[in-house]
PDB file of N, CA, C and O in Angstrom:
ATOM      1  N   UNK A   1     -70.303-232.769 147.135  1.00  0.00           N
ATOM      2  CA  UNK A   1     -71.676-233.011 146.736  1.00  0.00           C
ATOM      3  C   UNK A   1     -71.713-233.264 145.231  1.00  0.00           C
ATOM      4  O   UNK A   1     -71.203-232.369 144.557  1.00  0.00           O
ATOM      5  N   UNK A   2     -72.360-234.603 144.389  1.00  0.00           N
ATOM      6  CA  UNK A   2     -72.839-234.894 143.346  1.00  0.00           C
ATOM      7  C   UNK A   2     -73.000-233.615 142.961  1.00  0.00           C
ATOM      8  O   UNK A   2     -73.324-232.658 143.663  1.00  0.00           O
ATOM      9  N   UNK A   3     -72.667-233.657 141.380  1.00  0.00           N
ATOM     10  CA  UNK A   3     -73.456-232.701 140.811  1.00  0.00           C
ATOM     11  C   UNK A   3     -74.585-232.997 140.195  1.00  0.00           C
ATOM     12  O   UNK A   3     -74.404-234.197 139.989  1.00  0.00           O
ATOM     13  N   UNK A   4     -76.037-232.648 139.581  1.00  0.00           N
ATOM     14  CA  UNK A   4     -77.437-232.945 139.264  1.00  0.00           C
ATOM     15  C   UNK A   4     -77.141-233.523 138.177  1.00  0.00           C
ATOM     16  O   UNK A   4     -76.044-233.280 137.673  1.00  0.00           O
ATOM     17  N   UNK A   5     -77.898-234.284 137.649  1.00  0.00           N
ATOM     18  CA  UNK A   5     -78.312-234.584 135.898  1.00  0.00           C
ATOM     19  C   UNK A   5     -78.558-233.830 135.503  1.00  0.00           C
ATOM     20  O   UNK A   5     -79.243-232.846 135.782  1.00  0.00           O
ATOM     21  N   UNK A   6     -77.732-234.350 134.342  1.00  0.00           N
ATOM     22  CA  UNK A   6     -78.578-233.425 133.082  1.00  0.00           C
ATOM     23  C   UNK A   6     -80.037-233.350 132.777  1.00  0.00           C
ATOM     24  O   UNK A   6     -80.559-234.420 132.466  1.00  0.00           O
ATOM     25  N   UNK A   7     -80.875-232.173 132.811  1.00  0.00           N
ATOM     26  CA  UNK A   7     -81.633-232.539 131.976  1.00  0.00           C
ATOM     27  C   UNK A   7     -82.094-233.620 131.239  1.00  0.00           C
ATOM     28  O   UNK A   7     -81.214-234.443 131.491  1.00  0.00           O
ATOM     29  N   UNK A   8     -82.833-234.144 130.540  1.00  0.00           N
ATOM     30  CA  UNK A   8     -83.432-235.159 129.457  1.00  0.00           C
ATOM     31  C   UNK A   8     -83.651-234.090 128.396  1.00  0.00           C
ATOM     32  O   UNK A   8     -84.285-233.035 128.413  1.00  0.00           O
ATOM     33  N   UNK A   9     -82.587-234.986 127.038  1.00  0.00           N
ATOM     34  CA  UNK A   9     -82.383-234.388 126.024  1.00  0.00           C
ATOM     35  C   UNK A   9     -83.882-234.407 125.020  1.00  0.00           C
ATOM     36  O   UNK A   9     -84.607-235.370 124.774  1.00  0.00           O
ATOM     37  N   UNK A  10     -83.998-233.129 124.622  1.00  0.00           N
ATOM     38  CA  UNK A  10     -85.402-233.495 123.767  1.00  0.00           C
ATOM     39  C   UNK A  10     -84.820-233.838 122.372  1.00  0.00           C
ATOM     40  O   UNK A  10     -84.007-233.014 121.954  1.00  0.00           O
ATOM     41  N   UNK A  11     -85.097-234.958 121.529  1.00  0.00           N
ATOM     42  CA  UNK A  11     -84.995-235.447 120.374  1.00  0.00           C
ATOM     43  C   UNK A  11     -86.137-234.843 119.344  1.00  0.00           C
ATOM     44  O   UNK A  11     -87.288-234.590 119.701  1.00  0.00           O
ATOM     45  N   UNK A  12     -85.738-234.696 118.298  1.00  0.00           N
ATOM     46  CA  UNK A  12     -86.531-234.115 117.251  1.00  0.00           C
ATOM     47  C   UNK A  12     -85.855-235.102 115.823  1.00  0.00           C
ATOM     48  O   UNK A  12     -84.714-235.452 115.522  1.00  0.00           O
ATOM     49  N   UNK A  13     -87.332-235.317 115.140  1.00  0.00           N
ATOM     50  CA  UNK A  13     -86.937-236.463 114.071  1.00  0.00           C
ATOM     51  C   UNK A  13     -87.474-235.290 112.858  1.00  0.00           C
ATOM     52  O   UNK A  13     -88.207-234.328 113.092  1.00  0.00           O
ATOM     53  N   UNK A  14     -87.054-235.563 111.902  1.00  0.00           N
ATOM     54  CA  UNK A  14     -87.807-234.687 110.635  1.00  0.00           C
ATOM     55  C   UNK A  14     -89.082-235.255 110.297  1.00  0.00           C
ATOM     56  O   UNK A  14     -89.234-236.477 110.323  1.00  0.00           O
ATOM     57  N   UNK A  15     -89.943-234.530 110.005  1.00  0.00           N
ATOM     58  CA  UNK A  15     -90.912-234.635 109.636  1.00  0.00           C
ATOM     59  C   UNK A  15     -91.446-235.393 108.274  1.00  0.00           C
ATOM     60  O   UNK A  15     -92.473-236.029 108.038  1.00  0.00           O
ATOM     61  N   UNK A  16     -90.541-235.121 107.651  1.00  0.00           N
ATOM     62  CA  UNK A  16     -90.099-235.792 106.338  1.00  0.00           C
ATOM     63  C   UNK A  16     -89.458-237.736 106.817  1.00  0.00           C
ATOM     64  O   UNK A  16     -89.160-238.503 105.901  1.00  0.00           O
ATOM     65  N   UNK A  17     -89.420-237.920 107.428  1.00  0.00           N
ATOM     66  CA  UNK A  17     -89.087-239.264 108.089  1.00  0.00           C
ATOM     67  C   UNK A  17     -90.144-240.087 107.790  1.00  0.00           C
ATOM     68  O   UNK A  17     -89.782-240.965 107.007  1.00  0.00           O
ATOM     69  N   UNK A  18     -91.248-240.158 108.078  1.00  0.00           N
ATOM     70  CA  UNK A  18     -92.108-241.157 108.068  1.00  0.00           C
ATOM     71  C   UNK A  18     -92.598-241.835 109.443  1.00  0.00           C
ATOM     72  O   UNK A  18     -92.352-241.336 110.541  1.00  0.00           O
ATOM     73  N   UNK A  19     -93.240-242.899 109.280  1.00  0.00           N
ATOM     74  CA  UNK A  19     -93.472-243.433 110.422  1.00  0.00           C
ATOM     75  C   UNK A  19     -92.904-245.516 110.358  1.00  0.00           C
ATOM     76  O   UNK A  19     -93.028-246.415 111.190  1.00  0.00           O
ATOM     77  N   UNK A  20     -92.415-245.486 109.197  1.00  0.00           N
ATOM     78  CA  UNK A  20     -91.607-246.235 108.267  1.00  0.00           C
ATOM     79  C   UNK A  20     -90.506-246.986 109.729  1.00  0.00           C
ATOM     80  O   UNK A  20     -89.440-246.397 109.908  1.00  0.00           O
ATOM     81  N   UNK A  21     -90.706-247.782 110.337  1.00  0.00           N
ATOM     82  CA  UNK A  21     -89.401-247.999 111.203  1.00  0.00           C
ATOM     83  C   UNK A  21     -88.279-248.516 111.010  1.00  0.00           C
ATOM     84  O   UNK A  21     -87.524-248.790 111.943  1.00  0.00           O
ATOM     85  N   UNK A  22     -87.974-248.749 109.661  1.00  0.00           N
ATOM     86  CA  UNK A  22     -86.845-249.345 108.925  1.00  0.00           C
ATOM     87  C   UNK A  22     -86.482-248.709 108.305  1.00  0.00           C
ATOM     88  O   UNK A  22     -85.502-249.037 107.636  1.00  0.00           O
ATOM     89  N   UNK A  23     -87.212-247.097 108.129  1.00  0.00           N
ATOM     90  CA  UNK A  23     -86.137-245.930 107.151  1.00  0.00           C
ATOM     91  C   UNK A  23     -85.364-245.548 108.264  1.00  0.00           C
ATOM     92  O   UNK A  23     -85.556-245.659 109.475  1.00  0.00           O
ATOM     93  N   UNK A  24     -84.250-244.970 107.446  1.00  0.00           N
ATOM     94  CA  UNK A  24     -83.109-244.561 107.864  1.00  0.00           C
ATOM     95  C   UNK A  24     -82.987-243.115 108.039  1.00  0.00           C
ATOM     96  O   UNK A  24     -82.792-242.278 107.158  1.00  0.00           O
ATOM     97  N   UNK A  25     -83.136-242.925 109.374  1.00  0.00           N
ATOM     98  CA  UNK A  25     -83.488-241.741 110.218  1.00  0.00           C
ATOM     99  C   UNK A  25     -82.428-240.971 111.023  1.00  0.00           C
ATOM    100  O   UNK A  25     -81.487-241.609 111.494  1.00  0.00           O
ATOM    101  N   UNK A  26     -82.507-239.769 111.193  1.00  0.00           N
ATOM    102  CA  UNK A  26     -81.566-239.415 112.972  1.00  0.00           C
ATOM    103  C   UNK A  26     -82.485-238.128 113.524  1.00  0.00           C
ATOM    104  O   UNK A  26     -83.354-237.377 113.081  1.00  0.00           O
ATOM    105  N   UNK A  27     -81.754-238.344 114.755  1.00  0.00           N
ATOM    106  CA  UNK A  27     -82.738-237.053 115.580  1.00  0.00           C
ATOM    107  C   UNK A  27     -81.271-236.158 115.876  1.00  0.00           C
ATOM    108  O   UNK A  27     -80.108-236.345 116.231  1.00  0.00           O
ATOM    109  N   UNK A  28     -81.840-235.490 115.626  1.00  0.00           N
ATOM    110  CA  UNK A  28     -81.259-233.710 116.780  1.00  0.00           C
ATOM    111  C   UNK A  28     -81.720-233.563 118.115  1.00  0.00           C
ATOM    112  O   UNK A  28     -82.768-234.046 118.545  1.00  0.00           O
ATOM    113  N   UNK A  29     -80.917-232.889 118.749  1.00  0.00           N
ATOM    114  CA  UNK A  29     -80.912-232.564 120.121  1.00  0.00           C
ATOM    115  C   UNK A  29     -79.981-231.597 120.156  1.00  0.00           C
ATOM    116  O   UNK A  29     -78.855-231.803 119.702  1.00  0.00           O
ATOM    117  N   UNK A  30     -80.376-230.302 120.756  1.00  0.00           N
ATOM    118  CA  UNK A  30     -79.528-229.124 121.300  1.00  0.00           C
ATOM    119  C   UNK A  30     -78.909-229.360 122.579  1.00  0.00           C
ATOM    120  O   UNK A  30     -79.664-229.546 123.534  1.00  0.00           O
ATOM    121  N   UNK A  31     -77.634-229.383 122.765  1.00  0.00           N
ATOM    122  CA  UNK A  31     -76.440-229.458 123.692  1.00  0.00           C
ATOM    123  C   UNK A  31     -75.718-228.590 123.737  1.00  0.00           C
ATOM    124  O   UNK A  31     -74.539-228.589 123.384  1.00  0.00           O
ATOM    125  N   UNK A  32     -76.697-227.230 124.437  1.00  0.00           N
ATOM    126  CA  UNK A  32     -75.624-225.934 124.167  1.00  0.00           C
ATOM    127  C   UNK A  32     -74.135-226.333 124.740  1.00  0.00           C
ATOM    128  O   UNK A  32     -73.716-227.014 125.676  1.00  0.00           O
ATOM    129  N   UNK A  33     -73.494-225.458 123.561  1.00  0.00           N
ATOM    130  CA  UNK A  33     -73.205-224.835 122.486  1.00  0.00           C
ATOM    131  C   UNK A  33     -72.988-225.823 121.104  1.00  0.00           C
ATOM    132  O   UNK A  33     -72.261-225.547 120.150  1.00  0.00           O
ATOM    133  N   UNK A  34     -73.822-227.049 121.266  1.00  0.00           N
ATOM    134  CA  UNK A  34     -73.394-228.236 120.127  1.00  0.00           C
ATOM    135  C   UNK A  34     -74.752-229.050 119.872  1.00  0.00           C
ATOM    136  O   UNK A  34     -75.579-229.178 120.774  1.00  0.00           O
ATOM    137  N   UNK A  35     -74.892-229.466 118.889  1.00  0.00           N
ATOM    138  CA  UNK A  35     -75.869-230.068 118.270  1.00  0.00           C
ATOM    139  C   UNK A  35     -75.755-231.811 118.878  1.00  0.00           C
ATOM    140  O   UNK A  35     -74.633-231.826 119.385  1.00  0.00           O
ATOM    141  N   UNK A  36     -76.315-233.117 119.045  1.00  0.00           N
ATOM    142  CA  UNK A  36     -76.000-234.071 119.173  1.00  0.00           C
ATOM    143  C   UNK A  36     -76.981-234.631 117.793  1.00  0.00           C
ATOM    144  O   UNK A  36     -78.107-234.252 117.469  1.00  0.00           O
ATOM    145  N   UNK A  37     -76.224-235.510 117.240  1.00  0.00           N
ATOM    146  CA  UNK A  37     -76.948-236.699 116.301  1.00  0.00           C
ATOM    147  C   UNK A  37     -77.096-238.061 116.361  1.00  0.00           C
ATOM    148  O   UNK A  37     -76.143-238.840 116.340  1.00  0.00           O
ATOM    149  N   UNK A  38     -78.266-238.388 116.436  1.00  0.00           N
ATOM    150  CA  UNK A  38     -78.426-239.975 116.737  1.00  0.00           C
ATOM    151  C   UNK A  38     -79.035-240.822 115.668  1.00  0.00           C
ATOM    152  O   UNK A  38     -79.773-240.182 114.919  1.00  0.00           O
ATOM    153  N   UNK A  39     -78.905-242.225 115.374  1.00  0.00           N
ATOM    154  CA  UNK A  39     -79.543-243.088 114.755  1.00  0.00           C
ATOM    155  C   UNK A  39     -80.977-242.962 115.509  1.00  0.00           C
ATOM    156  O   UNK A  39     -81.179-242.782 116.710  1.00  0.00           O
ATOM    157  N   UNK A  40     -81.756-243.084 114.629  1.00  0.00           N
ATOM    158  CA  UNK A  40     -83.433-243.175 115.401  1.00  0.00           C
ATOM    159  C   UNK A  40     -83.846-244.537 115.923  1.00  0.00           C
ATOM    160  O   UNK A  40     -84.491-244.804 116.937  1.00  0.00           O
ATOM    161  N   UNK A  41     -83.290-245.396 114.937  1.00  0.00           N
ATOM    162  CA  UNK A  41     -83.482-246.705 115.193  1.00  0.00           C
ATOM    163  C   UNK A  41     -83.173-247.365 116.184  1.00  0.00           C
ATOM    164  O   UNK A  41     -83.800-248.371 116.515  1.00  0.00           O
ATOM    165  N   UNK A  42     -81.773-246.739 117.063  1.00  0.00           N
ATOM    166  CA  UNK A  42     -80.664-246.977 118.079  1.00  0.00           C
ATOM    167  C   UNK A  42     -80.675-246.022 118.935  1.00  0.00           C
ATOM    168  O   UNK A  42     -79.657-245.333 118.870  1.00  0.00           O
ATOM    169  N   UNK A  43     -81.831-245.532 120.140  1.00  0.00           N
ATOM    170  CA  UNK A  43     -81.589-244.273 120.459  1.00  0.00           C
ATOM    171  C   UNK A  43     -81.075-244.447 121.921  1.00  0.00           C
ATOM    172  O   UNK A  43     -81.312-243.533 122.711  1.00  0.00           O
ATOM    173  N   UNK A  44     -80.311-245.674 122.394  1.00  0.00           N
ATOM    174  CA  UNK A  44     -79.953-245.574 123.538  1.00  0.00           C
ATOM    175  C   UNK A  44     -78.195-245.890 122.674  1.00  0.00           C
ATOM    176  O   UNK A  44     -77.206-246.105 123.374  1.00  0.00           O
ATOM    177  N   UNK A  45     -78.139-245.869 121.639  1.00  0.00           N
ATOM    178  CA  UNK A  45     -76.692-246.304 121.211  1.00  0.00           C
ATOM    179  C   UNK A  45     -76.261-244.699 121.444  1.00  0.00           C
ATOM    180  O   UNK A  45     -76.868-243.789 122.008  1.00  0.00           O
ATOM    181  N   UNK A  46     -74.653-244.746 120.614  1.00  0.00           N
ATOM    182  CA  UNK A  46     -73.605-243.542 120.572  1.00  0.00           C
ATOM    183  C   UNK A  46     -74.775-242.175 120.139  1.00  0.00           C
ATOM    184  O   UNK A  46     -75.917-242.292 119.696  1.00  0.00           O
ATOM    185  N   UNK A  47     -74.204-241.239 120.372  1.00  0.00           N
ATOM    186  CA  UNK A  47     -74.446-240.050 119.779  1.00  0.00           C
ATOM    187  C   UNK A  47     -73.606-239.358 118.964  1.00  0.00           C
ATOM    188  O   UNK A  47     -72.522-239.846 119.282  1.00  0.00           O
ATOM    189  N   UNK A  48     -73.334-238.369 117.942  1.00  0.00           N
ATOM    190  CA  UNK A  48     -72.090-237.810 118.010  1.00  0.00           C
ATOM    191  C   UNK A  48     -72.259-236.350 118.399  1.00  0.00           C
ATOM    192  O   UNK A  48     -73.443-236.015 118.361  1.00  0.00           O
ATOM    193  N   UNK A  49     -71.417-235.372 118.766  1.00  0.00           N
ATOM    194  CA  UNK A  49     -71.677-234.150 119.151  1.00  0.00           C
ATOM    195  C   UNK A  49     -71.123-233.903 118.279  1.00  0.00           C
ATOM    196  O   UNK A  49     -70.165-234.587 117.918  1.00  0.00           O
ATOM    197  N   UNK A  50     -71.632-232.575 117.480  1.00  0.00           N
ATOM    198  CA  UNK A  50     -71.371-231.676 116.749  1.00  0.00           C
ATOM    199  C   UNK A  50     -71.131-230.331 117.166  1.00  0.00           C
ATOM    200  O   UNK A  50     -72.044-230.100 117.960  1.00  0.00           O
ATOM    201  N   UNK A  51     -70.278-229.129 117.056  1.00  0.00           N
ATOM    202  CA  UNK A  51     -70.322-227.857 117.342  1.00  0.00           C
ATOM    203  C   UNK A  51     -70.890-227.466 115.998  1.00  0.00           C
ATOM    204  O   UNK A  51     -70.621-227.937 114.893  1.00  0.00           O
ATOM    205  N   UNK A  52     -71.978-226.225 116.423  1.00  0.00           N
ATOM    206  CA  UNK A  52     -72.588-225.388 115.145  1.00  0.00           C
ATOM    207  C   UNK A  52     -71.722-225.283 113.590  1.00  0.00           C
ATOM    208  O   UNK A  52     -72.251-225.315 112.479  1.00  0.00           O
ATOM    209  N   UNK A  53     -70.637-225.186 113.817  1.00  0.00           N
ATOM    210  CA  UNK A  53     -70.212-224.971 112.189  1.00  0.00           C
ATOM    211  C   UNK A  53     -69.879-226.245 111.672  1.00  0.00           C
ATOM    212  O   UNK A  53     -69.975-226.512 110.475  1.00  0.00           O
ATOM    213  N   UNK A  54     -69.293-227.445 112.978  1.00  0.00           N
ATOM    214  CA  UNK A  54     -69.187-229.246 111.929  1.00  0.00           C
ATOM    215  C   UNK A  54     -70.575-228.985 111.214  1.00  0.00           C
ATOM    216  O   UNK A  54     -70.618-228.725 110.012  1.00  0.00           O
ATOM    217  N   UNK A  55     -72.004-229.086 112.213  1.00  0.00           N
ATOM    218  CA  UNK A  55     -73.183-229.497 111.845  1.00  0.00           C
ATOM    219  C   UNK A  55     -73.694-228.723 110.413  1.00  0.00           C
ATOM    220  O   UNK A  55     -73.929-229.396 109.409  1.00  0.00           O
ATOM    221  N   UNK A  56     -73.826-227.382 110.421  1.00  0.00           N
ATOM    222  CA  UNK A  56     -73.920-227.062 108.898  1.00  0.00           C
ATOM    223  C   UNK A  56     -73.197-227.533 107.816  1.00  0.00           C
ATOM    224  O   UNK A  56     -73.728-227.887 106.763  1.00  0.00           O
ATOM    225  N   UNK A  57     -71.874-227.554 108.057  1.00  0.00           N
ATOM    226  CA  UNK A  57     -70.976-228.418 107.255  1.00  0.00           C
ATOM    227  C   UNK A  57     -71.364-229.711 106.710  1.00  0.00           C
ATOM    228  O   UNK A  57     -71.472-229.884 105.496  1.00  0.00           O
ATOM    229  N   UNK A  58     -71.611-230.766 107.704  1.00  0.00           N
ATOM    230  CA  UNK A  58     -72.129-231.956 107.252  1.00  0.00           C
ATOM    231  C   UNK A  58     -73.642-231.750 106.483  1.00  0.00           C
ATOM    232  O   UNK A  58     -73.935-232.648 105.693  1.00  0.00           O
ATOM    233  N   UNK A  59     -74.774-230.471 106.678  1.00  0.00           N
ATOM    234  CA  UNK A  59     -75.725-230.185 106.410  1.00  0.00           C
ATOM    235  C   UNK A  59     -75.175-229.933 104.477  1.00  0.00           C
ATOM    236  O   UNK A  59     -75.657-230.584 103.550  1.00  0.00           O
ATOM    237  N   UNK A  60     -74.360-229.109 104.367  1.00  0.00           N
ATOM    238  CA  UNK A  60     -74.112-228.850 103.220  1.00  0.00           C
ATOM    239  C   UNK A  60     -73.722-229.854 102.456  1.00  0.00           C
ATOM    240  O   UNK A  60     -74.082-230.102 101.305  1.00  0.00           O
ATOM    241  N   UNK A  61     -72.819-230.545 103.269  1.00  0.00           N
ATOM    242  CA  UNK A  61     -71.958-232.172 102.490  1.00  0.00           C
ATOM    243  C   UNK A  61     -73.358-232.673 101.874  1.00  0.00           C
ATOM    244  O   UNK A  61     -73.653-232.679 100.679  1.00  0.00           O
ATOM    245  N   UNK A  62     -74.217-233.124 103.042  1.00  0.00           N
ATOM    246  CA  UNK A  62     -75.150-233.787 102.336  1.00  0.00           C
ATOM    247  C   UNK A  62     -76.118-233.135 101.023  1.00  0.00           C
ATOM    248  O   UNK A  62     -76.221-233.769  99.973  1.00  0.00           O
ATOM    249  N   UNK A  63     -76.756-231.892 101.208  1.00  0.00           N
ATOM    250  CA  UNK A  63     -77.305-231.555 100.300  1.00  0.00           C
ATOM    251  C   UNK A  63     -76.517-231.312  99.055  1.00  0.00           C
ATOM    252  O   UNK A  63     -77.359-231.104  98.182  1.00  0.00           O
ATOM    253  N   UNK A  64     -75.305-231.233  98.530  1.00  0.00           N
ATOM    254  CA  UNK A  64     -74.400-231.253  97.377  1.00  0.00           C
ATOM    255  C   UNK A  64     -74.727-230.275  96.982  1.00  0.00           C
ATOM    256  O   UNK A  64     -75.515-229.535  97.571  1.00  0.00           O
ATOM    257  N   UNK A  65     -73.873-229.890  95.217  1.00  0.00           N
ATOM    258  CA  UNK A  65     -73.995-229.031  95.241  1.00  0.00           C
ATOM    259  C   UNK A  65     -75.429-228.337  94.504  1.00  0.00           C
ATOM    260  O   UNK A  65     -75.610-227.119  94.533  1.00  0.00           O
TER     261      UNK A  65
END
């Protein structure tokens, strides 16, 4: 027997984004135990999965020091 679908991932954009459709955006989505990140612009393209400590990591990369 098939196993079910997944769920439908809920996407979350920052608020700080705009409504701008040519800024350069991504959404979150929780994939326990991993974060997924997407282009907003592209939301049927790639995702990447993150586990909790890549994702802060890249969180920190970006904000510098």
């Amino acid at each position: 027997m098939p196993s079910p679908a997944p769920p439908a991932l809920l996407w979350r954009k920052s608020s700080r984004s705009g409504s701008d459709p040519t800024s350069n955006c991504v959404e979150l989505a929780a994939i326990q135990p991993a974060i997924a990140v997407r282009d907003s612009k592209h939301p049927d393209g790639p995702a990447l999965r993150l586990s909790p400590t890549a994702f802060r990591s890249l969180l920190q990369a970006l904000q510098g020091p």
